[in-house]
C-alpha positions, 0 to 999 in steps of 0.5 A, spaced: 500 500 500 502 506 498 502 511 503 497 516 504 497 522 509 493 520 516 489 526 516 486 523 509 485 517 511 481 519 517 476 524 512 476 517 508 474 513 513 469 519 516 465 519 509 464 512 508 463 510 515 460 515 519 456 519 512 455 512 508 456 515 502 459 511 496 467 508 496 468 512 490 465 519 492 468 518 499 476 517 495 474 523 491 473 528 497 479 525 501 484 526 494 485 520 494 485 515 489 479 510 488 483 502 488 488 506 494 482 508 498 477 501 497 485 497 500 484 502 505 475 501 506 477 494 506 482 493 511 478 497 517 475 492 522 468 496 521 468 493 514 464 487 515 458 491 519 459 496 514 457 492 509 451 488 512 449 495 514 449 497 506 445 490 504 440 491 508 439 499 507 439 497 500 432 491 501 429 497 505 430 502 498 427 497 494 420 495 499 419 501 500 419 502 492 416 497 491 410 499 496 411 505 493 410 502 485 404 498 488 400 503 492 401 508 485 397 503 481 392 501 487 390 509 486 390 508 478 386 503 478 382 507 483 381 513 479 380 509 472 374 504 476 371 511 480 365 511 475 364 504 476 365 503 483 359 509 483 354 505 479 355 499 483 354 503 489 348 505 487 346 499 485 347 495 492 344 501 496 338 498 491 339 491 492 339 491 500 332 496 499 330 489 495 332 484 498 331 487 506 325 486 509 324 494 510 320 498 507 321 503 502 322 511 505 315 514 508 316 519 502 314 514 497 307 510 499 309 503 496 303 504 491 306 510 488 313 506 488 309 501 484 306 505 479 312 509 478 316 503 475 311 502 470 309 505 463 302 504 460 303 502 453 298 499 448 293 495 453 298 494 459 304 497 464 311 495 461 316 494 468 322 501 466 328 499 468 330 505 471 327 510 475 326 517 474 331 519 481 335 513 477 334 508 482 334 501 478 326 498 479 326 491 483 327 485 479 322 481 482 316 485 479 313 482 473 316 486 467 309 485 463 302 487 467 295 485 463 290 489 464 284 485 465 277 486 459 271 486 465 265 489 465 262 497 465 264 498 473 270 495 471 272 499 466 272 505 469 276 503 475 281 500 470 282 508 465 282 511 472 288 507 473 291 509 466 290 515 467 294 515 474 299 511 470 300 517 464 298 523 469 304 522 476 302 528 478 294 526 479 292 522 485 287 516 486 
């Protein structure tokens, strides 16, 4: 080995130990040259530690970036079904309406809630898909209602339900 200023070598080991920075940026602050400087890092008793120190540093950088890749396409994917994951939100609020045994808000009687998932066309109610309030209409109602020929009484009964299913704003 060639022989290098104690004070040099005292900044080298300084920058490489103590400021973990690279063998060759720790030689390039201590003048001096690069093979010079790694025979000097290698024969220090801190060596060892000091590389095992590094290699684990290193595994945490590369799970803390691939953390960090993961958490980004999370918030892609996130931001790419935001629109979907709205619909299916609304449709689950629908589905638990439908499927518990509760029933639908005080506002809306059950009649009208009926009589609005319905549109009269050419003899008979038609199920819509969706409501005006956009809330998708119960898949268990019949998705065709008949409306029955009778007599006089009947009738009249029968084209003042009509006549509510074309007029929502009038009332039976």
């Amino acid at each position: 080995m060639r022989k290098v200023a104690e004070t040099k070598i005292k900044a080298l080991y300084k920058f490489y130990f103590e400021n973990h920075e690279t063998a060759k940026k720790s030689a390039e602050k201590a003048q001096i040259s690069y093979p010079t400087a790694l025979k000097y890092i290698k024969a220090d008793p801190r060596y060892p530690f000091e590389k095992i120190w590094r290699q684990n540093q290193a595994k945490l950088r590369r799970r803390e970036q691939w953390r960090n890749y993961k958490r980004k396409v999370r918030q892609q994917t996130r931001e790419q079904f935001d629109e979907s994951y709205e619909i299916v939100k609304k449709e689950h609020v629908q589905a638990v309406i439908e499927l518990s045994c509760h029933k639908l808000p005080s506002t809306i009687s059950t009649y009208e809630f009926i009589k609005s998932a319905y549109v009269y066309e050419r003899g008979k109610f038609i199920k819509k898909e969706v409501l005006e309030t956009g809330t998708l209409v119960p898949y268990d109602l019949p998705k065709t209602i008949y409306v029955p020929k009778y007599s006089e009484g009947i009738k009249r009964k029968r084209n003042t339900i009509i006549n509510a299913a074309n007029n929502p704003t009038e009332t039976l």
